[in-house]
DRENDO-1510 file (C-alpha; in Angstrom, 1 decimal, always signed):
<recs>
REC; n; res; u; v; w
REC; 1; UNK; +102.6; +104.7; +64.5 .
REC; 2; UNK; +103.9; +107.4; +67.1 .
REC; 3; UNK; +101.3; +110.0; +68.2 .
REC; 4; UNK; +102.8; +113.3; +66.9 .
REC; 5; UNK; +101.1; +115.5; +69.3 .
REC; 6; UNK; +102.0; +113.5; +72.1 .
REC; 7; UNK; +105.8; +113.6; +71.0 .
REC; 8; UNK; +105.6; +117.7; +70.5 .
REC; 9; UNK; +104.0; +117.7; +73.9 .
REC; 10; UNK; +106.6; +115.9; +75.6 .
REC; 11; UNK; +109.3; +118.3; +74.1 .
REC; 12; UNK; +107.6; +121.5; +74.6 .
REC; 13; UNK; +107.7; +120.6; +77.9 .
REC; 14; UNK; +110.8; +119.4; +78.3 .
REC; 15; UNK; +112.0; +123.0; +77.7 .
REC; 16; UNK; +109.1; +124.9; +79.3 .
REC; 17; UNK; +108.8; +123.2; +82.4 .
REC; 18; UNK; +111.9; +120.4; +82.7 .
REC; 19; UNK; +111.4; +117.1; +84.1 .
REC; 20; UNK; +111.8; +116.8; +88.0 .
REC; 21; UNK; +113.9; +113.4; +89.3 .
REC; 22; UNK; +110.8; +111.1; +90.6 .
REC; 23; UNK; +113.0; +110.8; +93.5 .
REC; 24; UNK; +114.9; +113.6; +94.9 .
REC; 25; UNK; +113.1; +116.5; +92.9 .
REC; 26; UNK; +116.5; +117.4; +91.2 .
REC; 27; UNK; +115.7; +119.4; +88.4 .
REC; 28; UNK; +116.1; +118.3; +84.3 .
REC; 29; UNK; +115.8; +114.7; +84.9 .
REC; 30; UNK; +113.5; +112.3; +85.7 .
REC; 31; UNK; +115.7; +109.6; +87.2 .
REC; 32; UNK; +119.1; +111.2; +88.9 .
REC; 33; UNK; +122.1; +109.5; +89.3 .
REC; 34; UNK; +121.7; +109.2; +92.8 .
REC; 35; UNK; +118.3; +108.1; +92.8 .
REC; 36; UNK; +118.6; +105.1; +90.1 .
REC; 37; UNK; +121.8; +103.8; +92.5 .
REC; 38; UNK; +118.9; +103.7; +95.3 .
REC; 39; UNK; +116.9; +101.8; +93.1 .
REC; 40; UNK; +119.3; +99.6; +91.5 .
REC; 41; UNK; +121.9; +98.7; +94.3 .
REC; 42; UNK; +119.1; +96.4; +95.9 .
REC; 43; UNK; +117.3; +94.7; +93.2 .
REC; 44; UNK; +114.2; +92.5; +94.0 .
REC; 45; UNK; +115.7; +88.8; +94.4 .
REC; 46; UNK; +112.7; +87.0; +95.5 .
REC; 47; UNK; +110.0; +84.2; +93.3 .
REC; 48; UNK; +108.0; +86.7; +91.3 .
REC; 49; UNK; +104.9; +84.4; +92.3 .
REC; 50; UNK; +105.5; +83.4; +96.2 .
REC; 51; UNK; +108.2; +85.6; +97.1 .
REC; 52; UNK; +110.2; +83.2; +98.1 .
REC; 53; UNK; +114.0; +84.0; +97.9 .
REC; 54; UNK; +115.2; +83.3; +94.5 .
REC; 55; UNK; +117.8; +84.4; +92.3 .
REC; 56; UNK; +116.6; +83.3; +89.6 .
REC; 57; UNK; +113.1; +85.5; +90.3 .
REC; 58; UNK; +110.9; +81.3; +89.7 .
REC; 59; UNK; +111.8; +79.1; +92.7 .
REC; 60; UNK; +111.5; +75.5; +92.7 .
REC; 61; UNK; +108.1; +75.5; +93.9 .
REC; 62; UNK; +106.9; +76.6; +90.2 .
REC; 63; UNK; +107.0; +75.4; +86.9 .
REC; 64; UNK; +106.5; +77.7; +84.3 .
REC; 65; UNK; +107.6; +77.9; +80.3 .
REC; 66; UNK; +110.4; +80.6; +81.3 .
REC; 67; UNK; +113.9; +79.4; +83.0 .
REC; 68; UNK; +114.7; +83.3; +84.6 .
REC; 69; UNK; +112.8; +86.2; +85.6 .
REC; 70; UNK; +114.5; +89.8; +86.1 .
REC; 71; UNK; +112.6; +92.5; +88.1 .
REC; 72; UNK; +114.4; +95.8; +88.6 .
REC; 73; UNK; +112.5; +96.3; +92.1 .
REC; 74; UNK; +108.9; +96.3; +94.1 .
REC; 75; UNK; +107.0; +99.4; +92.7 .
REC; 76; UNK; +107.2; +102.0; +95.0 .
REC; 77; UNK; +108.3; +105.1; +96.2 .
REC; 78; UNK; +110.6; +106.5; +93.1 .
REC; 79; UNK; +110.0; +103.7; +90.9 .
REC; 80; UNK; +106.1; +104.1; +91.3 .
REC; 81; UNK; +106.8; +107.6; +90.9 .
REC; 82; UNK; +108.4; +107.2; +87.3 .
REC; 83; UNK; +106.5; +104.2; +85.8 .
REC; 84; UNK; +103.2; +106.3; +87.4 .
REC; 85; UNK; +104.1; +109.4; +85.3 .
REC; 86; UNK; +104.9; +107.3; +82.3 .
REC; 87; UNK; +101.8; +105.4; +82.5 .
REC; 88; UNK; +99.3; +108.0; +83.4 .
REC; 89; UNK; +100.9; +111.6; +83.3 .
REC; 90; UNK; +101.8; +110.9; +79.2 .
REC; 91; UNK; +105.9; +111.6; +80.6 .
REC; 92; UNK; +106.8; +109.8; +77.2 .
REC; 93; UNK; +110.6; +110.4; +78.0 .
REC; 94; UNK; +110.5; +108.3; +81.1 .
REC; 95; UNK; +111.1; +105.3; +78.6 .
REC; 96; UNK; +114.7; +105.6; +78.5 .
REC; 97; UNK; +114.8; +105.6; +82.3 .
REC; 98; UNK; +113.0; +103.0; +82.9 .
REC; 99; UNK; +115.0; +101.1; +80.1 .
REC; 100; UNK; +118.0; +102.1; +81.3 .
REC; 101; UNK; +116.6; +101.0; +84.9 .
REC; 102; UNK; +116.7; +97.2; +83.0 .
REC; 103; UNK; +119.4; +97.2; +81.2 .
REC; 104; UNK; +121.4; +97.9; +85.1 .
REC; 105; UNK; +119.6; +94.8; +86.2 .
REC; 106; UNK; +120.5; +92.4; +84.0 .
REC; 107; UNK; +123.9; +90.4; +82.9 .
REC; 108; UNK; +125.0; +90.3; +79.8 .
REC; 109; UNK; +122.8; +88.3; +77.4 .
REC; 110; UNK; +123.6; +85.7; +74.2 .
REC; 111; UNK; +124.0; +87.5; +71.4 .
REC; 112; UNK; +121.3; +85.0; +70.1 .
REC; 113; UNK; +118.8; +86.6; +72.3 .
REC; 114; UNK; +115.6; +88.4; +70.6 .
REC; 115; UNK; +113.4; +91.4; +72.2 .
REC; 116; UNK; +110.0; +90.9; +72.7 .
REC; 117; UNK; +107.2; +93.2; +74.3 .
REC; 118; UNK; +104.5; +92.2; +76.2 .
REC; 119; UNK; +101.5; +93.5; +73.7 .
REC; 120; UNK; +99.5; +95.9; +75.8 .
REC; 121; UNK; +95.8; +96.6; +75.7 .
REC; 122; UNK; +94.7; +98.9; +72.3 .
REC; 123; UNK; +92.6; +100.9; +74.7 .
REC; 124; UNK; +95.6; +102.1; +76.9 .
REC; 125; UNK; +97.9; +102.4; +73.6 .
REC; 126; UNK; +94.9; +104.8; +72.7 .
REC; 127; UNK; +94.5; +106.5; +76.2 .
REC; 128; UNK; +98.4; +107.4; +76.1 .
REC; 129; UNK; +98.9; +107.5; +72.6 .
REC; 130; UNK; +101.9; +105.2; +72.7 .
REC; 131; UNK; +102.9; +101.7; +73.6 .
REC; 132; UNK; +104.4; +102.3; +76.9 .
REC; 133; UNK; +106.0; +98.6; +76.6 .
REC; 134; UNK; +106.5; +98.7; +73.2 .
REC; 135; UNK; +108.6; +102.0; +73.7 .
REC; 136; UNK; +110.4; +100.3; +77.0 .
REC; 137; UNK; +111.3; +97.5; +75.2 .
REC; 138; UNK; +112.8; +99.6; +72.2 .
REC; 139; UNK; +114.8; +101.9; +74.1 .
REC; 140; UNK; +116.1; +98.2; +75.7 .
REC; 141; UNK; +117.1; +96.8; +72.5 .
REC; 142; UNK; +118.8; +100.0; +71.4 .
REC; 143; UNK; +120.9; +99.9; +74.5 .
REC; 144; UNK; +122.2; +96.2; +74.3 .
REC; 145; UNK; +122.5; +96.3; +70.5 .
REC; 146; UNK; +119.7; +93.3; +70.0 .
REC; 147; UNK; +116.8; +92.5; +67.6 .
REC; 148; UNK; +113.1; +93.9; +68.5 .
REC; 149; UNK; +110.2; +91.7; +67.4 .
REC; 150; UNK; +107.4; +93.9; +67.8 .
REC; 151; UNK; +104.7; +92.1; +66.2 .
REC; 152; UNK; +106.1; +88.3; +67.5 .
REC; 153; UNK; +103.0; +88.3; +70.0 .
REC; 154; UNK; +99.5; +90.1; +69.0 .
REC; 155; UNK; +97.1; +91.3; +71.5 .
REC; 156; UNK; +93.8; +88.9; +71.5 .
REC; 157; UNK; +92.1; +89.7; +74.5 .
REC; 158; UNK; +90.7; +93.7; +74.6 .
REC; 159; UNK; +89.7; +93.5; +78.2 .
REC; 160; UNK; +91.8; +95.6; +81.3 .
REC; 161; UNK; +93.3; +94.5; +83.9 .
REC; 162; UNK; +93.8; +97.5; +85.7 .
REC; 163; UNK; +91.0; +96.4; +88.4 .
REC; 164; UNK; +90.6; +92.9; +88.1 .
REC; 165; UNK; +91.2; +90.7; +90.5 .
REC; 166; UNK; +93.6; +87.3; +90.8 .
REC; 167; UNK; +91.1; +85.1; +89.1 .
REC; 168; UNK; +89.6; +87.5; +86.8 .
REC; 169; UNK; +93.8; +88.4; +85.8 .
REC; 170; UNK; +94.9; +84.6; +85.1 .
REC; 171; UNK; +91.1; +83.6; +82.9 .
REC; 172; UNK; +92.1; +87.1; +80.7 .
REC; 173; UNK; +95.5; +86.0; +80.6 .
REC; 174; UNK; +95.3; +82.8; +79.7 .
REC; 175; UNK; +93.4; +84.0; +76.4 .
REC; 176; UNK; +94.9; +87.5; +76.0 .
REC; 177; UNK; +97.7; +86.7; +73.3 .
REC; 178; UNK; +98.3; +85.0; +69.9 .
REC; 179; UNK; +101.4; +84.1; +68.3 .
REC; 180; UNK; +101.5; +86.1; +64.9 .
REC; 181; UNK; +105.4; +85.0; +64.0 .
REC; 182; UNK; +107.7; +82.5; +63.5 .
REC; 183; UNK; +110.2; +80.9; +66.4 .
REC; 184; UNK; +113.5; +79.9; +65.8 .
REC; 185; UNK; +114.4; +77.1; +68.6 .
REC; 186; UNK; +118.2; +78.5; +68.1 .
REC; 187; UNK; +117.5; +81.6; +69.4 .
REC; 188; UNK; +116.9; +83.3; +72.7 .
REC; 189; UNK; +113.5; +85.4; +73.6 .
REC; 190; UNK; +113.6; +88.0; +76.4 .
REC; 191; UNK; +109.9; +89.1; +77.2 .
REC; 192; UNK; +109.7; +92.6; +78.4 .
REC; 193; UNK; +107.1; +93.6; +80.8 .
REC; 194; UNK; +106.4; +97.1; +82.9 .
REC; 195; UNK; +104.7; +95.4; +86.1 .
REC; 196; UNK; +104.3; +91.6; +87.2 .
REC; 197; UNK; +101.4; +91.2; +89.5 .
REC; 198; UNK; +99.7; +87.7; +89.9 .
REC; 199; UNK; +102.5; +86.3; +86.7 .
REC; 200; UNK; +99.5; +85.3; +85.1 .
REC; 201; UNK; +100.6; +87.5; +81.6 .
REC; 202; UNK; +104.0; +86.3; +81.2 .
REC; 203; UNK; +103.0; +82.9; +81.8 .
REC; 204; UNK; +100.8; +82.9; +79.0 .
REC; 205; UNK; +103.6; +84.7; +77.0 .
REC; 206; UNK; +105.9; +82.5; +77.8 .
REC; 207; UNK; +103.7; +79.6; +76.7 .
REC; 208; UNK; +102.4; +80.4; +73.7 .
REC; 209; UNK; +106.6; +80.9; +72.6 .
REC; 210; UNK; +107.3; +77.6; +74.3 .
REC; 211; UNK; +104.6; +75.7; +72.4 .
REC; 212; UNK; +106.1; +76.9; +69.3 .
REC; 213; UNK; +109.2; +75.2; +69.7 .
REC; 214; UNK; +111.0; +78.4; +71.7 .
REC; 215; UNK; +113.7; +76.2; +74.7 .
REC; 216; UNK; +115.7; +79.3; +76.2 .
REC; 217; UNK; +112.7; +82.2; +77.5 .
REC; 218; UNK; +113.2; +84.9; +80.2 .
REC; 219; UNK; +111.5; +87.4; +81.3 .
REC; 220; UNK; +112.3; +91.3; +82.4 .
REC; 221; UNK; +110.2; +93.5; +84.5 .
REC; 222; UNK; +110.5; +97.3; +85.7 .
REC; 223; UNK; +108.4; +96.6; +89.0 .
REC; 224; UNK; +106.4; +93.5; +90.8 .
REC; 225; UNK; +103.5; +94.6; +92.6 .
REC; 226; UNK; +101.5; +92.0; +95.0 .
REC; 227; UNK; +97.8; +91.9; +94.2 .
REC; 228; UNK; +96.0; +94.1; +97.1 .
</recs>
């Protein structure tokens, strides 16, 4: 359910103080068209695990339950600015940047192909009082014209992993989800994701779908981030 103060919040503002790009400053937008070409002209095009050059964002080094990866670019400078604000300043309306920041990066998809966001934690759904992927993830599927399942994945695990560390990350991962729907081996699933750090979440994602009798999964990701 959408936080109604949150949403009245976001609007107020919008008038009383507009948004300023996350880039260039420019004001009454949070992404100008200038500053999403920056982003978008160079996209990351490396493994998403080793950073090894890959176009398909897995090399051949790794094995994993999805065939492609998308990731818009590394977070930082204006991207970090954006997903930041979105994430921690409650800028709800940095959403339909961020999906319109995806939807640049990636090719046209089978029309068989079904949304699906990355559950996040209930305490950070709480804290912002919205799903940020959830809301990603819609504004996706509104722009491509493709099903959203929403409640396809649950959220298992409560625990963070805001500071955990590369071990800590993949033994919460590998427990964090459950499969609360049915998969249909005819169809395509797209997981949406904000940030992919050690690849430990989507994996597990990826998995759970693939044991169910899911054969075409990809991913797409506003930012990577390396594990300091």
């Amino acid at each position: 359910m959408p936080n109604v103060k949150n949403t009245m919040i976001d609007k107020m503002l919008a008038v009383v103080a507009p948004h300023l790009c996350s880039g260039c400053g420019k004001t009454g937008t949070l992404l100008c068209g200038h500053c999403k070409y920056d982003i978008t002209s160079e996209p990351y095009s490396g493994c998403v695990l080793c950073e090894r050059p890959s176009f398909k964002g897995i090399c051949d080094f790794h094995k994993m339950p999805y065939q492609q990866v998308w990731v818009v670019d590394e977070r930082k400078d204006t991207l970090q600015r954006l997903i930041d604000g979105f994430k921690f300043q409650n800028i709800k309306a940095a959403a339909k940047d961020l999906a319109g920041l995806i939807d640049e990066r990636l090719p046209v998809l089978d029309a068989s192909t079904i949304i699906v966001p990355i559950p996040t934690a209930p305490a950070h759904i709480r804290e912002r009082g919205y799903d940020h992927a959830l809301l990603v993830a819609q504004h996706f599927a509104d722009l491509r014209k493709l099903p959203l399942e929403r409640k396809l994945l649950g959220r298992k695990s409560m625990a963070s992993q805001k500071s955990a560390n590369k071990k800590q990350r993949i033994e919460q991962s590998a427990s964090a989800f459950v499969l609360t729907g049915t998969i249909n081996p005819q169809r395509h699933y797209l997981l949406i994701d904000d940030i992919i750090t050690t690849g430990s979440t989507i994996e597990s994602a990826a998995q759970l779908l693939h044991d169910a009798g899911a054969v075409s999964i990809s991913v797409a990701a506003i930012a990577r981030q390396p594990l300091d």
